[in-house]
Backbone and ligand atoms as CSV (ligand in chain L), in Angstrom:
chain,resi,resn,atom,element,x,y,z
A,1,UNK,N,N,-81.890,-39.766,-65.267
A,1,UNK,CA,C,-81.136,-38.640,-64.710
A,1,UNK,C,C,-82.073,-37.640,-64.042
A,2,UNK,N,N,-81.574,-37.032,-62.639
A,2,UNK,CA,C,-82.567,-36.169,-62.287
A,2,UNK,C,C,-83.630,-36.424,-61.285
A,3,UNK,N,N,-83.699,-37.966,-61.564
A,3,UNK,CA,C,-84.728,-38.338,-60.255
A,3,UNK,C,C,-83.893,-39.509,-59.389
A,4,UNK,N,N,-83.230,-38.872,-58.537
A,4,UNK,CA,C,-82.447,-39.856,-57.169
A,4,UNK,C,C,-83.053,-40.746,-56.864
A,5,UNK,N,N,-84.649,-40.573,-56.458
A,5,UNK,CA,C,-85.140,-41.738,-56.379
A,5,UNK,C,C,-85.191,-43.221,-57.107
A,6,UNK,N,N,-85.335,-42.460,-58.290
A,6,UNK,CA,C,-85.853,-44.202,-58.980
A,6,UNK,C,C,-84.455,-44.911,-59.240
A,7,UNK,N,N,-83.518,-44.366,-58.199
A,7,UNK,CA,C,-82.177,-45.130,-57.999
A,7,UNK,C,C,-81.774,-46.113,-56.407
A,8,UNK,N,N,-82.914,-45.783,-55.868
A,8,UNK,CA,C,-82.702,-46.076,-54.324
A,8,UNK,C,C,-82.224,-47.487,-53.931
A,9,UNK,N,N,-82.842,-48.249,-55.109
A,9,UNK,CA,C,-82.050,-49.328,-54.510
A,9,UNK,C,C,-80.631,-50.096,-54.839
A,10,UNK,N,N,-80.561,-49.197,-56.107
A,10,UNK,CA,C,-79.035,-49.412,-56.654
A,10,UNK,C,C,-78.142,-49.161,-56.116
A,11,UNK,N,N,-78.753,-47.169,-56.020
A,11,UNK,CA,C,-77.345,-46.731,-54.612
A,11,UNK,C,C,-77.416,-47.576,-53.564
A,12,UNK,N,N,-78.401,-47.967,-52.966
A,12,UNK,CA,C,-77.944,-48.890,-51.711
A,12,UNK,C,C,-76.823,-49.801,-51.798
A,13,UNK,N,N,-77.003,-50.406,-52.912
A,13,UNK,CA,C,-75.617,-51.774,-53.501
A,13,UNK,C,C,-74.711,-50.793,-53.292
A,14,UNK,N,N,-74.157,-49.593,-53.547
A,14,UNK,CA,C,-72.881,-48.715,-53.870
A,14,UNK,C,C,-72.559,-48.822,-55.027
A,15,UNK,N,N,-71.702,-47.746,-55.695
A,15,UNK,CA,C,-71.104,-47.587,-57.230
A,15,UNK,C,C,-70.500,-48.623,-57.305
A,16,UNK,N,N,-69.733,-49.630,-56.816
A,16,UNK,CA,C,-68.840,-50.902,-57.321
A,16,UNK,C,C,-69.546,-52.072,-57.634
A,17,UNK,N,N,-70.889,-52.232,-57.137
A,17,UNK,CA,C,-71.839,-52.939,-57.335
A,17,UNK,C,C,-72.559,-52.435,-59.021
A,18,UNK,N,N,-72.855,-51.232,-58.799
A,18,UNK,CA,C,-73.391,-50.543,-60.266
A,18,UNK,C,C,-72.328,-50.740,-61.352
A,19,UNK,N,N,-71.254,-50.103,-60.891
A,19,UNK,CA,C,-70.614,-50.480,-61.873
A,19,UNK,C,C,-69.948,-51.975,-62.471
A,20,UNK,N,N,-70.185,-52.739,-61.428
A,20,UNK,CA,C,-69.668,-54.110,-61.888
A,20,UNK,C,C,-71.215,-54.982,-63.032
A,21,UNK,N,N,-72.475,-54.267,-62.796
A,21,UNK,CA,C,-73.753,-54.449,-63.342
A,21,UNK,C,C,-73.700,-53.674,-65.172
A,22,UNK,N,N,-72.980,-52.075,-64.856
A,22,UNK,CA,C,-72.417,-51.750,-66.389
A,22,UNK,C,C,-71.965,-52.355,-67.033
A,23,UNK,N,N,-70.673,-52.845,-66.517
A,23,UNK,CA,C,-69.640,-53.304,-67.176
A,23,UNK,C,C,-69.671,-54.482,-67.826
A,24,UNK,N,N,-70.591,-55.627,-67.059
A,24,UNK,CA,C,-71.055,-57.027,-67.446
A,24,UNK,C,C,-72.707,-57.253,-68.070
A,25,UNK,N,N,-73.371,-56.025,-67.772
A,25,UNK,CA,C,-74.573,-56.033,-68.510
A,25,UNK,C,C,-75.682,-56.339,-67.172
A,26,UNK,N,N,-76.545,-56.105,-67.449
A,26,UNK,CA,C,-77.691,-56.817,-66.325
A,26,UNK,C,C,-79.024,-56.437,-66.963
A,27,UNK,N,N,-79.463,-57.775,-66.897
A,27,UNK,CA,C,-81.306,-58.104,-67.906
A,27,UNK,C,C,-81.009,-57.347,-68.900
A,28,UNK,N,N,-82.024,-55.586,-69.043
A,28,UNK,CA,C,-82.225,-55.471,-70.665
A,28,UNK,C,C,-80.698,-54.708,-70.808
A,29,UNK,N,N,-79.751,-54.304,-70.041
A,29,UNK,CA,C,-78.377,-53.544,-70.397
A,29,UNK,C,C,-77.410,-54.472,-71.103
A,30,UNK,N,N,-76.957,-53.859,-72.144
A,30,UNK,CA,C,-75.967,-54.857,-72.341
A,30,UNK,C,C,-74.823,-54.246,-71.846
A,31,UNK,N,N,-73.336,-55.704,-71.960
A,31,UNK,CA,C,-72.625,-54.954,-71.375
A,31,UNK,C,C,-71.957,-53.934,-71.957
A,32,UNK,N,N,-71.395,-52.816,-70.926
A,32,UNK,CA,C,-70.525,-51.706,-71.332
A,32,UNK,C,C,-71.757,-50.603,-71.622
A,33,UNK,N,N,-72.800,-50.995,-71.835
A,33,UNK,CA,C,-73.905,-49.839,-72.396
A,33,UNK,C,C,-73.471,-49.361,-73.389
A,34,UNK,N,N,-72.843,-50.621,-74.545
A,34,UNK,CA,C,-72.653,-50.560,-75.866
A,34,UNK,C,C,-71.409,-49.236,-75.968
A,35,UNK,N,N,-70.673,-48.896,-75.254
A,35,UNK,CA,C,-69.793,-48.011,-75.242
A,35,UNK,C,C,-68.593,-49.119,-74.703
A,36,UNK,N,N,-67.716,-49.338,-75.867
A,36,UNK,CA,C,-66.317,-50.352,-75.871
A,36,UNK,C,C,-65.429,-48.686,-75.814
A,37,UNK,N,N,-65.488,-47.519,-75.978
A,37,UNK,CA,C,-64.641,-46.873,-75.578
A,37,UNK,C,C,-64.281,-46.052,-74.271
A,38,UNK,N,N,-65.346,-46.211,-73.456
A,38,UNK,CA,C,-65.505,-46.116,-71.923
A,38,UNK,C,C,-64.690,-46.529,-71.292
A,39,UNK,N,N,-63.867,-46.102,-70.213
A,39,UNK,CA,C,-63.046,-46.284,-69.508
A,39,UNK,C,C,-63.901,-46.748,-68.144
A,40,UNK,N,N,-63.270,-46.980,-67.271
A,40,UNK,CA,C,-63.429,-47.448,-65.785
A,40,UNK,C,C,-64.139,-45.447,-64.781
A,41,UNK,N,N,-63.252,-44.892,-65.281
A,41,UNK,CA,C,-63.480,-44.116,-64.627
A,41,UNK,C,C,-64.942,-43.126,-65.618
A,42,UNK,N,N,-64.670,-43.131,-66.682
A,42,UNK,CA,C,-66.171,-42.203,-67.293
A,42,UNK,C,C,-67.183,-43.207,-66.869
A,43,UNK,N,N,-67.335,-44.868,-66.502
A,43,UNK,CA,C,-68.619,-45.249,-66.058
A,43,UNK,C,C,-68.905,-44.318,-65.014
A,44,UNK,N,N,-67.904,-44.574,-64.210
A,44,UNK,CA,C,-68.012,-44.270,-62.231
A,44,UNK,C,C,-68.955,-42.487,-62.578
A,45,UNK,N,N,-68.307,-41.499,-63.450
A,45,UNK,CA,C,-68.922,-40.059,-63.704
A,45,UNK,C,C,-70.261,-39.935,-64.153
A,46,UNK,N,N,-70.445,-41.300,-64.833
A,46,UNK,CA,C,-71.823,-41.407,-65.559
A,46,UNK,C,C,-73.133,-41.711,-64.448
A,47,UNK,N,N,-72.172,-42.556,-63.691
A,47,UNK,CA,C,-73.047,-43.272,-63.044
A,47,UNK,C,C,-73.614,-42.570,-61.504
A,48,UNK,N,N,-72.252,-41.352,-61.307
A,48,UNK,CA,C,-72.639,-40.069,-60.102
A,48,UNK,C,C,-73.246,-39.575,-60.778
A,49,UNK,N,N,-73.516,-39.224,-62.273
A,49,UNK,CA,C,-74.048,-38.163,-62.996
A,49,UNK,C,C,-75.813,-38.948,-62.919
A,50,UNK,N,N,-76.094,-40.215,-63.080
A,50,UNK,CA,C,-77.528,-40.291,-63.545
A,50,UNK,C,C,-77.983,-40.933,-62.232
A,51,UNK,N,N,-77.304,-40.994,-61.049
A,51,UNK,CA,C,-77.741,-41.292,-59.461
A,51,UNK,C,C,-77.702,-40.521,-58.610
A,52,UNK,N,N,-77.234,-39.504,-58.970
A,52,UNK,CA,C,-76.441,-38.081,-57.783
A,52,UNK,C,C,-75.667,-38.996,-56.635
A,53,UNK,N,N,-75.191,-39.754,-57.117
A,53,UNK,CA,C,-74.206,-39.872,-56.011
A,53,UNK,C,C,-73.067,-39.418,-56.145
A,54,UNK,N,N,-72.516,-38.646,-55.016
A,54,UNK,CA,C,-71.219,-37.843,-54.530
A,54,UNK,C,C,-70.320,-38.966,-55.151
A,55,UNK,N,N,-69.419,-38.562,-55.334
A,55,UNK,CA,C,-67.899,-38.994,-55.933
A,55,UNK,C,C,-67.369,-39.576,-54.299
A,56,UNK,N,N,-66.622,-40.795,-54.820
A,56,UNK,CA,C,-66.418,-41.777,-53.271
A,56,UNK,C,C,-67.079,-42.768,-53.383
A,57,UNK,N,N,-68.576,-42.571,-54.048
A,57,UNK,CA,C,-69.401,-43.850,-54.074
A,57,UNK,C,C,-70.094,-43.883,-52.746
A,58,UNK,N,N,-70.534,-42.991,-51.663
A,58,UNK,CA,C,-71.081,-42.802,-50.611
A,58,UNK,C,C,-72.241,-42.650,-50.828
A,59,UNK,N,N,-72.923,-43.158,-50.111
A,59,UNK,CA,C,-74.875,-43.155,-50.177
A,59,UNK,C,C,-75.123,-41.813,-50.115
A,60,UNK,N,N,-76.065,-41.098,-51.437
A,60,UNK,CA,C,-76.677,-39.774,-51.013
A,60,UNK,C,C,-77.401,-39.478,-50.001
A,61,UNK,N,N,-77.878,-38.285,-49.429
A,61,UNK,CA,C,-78.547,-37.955,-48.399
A,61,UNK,C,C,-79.966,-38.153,-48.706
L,1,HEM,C1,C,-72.701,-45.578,-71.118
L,1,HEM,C2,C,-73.982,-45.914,-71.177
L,1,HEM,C3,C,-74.760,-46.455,-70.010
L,1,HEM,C4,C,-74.549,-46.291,-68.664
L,1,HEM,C5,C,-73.479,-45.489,-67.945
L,1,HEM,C6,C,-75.608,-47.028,-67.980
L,1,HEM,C7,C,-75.751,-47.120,-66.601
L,1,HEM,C8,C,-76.665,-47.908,-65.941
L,1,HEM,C9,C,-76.726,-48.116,-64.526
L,1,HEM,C10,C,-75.781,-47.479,-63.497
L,1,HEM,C11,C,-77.739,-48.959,-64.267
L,1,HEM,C12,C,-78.171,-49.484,-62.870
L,1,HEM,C13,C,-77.415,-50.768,-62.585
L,1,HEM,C14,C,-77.724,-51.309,-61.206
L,1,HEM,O1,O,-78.884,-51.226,-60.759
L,1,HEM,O2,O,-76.812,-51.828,-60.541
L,1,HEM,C15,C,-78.366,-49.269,-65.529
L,1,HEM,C16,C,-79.481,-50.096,-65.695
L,1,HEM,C17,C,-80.068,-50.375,-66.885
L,1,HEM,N1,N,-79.619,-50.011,-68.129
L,1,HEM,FE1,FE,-78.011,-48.858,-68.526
L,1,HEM,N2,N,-76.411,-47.620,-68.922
L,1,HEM,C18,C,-75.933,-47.309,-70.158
L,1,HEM,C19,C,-76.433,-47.742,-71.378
L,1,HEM,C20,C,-77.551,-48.527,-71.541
L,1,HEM,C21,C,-78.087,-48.956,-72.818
L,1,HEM,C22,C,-77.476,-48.605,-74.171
L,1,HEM,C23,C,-79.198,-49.686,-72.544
L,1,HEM,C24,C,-80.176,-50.357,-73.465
L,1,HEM,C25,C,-79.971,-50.577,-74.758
L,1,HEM,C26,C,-79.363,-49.731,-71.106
L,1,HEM,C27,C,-80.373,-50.368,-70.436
L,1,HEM,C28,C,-80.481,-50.495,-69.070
L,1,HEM,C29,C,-81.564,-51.214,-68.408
L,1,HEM,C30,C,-82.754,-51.887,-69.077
L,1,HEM,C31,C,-81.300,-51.146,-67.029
L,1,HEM,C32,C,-82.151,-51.703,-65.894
L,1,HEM,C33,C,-81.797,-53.135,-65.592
L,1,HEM,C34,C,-82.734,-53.654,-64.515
L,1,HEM,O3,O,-82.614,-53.229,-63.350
L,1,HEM,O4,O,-83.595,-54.467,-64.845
L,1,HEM,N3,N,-78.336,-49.019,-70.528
L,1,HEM,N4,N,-77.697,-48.639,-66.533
């Protein structure tokens, strides 16, 4: 959280890409990020929250 950068190439994929990587796990993540009470939409907040990406899922500046 906090550093946009060390996200650059994730945001490039877009949030539906990230979030389809949450949800199913990827290398050391498991899936859901061990949160079975997470909804669809608190990933998408989590995931503007620790990438700064704007809500929409639009590439930051
Ligand atoms: C609600 C909790 C969590 C959220 C929202 C979250 C979110 C994310 C996101 C957005 C990514 C980037 C995915 C991508 O590049 O497409 C990521 C990567 C990763 N997460 Fe999580 N995560 C969570 C919990 C966890 C937990 C509990 C672990 C470990 C026990 C973990 C380990 C990792 C690792 C190792 C990566 C990097 C995978 C790689 O690129 O090699 N995450 N996470």
């Amino acid at each position: 959280m906090g550093v946009p950068g060390a996200w650059q190439a994730s945001v490039a994929r877009g949030e539906d890409a990230m979030l389809q990587n949450v949800v199913y796990g990827i290398r050391g993540m498991p899936p859901l990020g061990y949160c079975s009470a997470c909804t669809e939409e608190d990933f998408r907040v989590l995931i503007r929250l620790m990438t700064g990406l704007p809500e929409g899922g639009a590439q930051a500046p």
